[in-house]
C-alpha positions as CSV (number, residue, x, y, z in Angstrom):
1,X,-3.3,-27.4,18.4
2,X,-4.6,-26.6,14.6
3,X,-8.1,-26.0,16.2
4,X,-6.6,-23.8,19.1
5,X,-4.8,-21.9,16.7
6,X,-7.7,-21.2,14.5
7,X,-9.7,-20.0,17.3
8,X,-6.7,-17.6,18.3
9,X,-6.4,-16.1,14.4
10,X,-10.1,-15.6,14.1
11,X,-9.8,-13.9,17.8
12,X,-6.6,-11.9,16.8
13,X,-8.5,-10.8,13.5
14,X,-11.3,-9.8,15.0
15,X,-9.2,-7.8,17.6
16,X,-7.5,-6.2,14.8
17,X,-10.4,-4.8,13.3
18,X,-12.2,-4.0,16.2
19,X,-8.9,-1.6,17.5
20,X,-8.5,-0.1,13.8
21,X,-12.5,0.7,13.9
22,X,-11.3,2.4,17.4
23,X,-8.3,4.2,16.0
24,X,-10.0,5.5,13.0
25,X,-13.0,7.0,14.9
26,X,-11.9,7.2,18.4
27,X,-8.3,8.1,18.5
28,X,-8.7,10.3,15.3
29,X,-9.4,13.6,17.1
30,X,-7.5,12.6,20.4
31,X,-4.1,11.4,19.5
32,X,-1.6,13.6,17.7
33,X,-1.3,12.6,14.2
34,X,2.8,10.8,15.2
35,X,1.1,8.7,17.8
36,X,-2.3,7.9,15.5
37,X,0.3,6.9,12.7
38,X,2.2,4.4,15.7
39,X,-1.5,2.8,16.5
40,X,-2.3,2.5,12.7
41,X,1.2,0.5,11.8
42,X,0.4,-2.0,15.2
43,X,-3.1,-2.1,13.6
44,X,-1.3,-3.5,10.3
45,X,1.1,-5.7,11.9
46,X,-1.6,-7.3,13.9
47,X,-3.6,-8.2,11.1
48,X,-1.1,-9.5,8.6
49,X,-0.3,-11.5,11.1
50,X,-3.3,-12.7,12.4
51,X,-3.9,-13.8,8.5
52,X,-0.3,-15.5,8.8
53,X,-1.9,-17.2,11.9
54,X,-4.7,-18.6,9.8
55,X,-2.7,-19.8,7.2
56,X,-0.6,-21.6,9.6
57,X,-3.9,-22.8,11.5
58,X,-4.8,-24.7,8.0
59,X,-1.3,-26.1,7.2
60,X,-1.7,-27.4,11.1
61,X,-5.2,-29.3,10.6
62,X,-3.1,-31.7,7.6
63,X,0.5,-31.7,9.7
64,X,-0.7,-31.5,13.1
65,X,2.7,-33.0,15.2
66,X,5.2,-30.5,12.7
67,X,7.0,-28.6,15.4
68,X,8.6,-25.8,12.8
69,X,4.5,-25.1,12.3
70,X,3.4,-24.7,15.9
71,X,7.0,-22.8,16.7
72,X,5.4,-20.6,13.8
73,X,2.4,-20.2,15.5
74,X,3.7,-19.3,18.8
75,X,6.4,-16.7,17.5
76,X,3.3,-15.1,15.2
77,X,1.4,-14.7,18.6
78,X,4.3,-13.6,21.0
79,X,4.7,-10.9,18.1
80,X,1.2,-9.5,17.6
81,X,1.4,-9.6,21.9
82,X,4.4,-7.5,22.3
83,X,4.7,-5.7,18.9
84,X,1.4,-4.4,18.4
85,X,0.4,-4.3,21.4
86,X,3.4,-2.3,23.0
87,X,2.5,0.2,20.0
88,X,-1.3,0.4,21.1
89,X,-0.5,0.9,24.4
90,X,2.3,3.2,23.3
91,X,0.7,5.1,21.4
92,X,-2.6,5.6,24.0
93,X,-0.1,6.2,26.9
94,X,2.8,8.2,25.5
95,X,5.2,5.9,26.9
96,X,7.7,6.3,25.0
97,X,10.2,4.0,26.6
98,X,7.4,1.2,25.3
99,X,9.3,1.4,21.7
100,X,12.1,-0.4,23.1
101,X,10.4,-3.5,23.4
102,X,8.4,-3.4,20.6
103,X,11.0,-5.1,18.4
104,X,11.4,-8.2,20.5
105,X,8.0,-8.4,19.0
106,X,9.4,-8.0,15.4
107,X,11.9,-10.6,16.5
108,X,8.9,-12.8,16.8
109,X,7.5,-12.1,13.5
110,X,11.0,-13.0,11.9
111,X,10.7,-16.1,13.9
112,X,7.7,-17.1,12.8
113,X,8.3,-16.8,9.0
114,X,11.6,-18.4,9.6
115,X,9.6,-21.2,11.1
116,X,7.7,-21.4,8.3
117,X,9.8,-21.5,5.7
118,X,12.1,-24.2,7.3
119,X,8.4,-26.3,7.1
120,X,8.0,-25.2,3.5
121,X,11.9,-26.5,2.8
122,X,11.4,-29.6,4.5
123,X,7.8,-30.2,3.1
124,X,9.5,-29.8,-0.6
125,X,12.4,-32.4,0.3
126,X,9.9,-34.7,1.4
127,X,8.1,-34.3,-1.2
128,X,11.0,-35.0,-3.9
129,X,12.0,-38.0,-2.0
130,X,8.8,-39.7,-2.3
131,X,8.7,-39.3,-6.3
């Protein structure tokens, strides 16, 4: 899975760029400046997240079978999916009704810090037992 997930975060990041390259010259003179400032926070969210997607990538090539690490992974790509990319499409259709999903995407984010940090918490435990 750590290889898998690397591929996906170099993917995601390079996505990310490639869309905020887009929305910077392409949407610029097309979207209204509400709907430009919509595209540009999914553009953000996608590629904190797509670093957070990295980091976990790493952490997964040294603790490959940690479950609260590949639920992290999962949430972080379920949240760039429907977050960002209900905001994209959002923000290029004028759906508005799209913003109602968009945090379910959020919810993913949370999900994958919380993940996260519950590997961090039990990483540091095991860690103090084995002093």
């Amino acid at each position: 899975m750590a290889r898998t997930t690397l591929i996906l975060a170099a993917l995601s990041g390079l996505l990310a760029v490639a869309l905020g390259a887009f929305g910077a010259h392409g949407l610029e003179s097309v979207l209204d400046p509400d709907l430009l400032a919509t595209f540009n926070t999914g553009v953000e969210y996608h590629m904190s997240h797509s670093l957070a997607l990295f980091g976990v990538s790493i952490l997964l090539q040294r603790f490959p079978q940690d479950r609260a690490l590949q639920f992290s992974a999962m949430a972080f790509i379920v949240g760039i999916i429907v977050f960002s990319g209900s905001l994209y499409v959002l923000s290029i259709s004028g759906v508005r009704w799209l913003g109602a999903i968009t945090p379910i995407g959020g919810l993913g984010f949370l999900i994958g810090w919380g993940s996260l940090a519950k590997f961090a918490w039990t990483l540091e435990r095991d860690a103090a037992s084995d002093a």
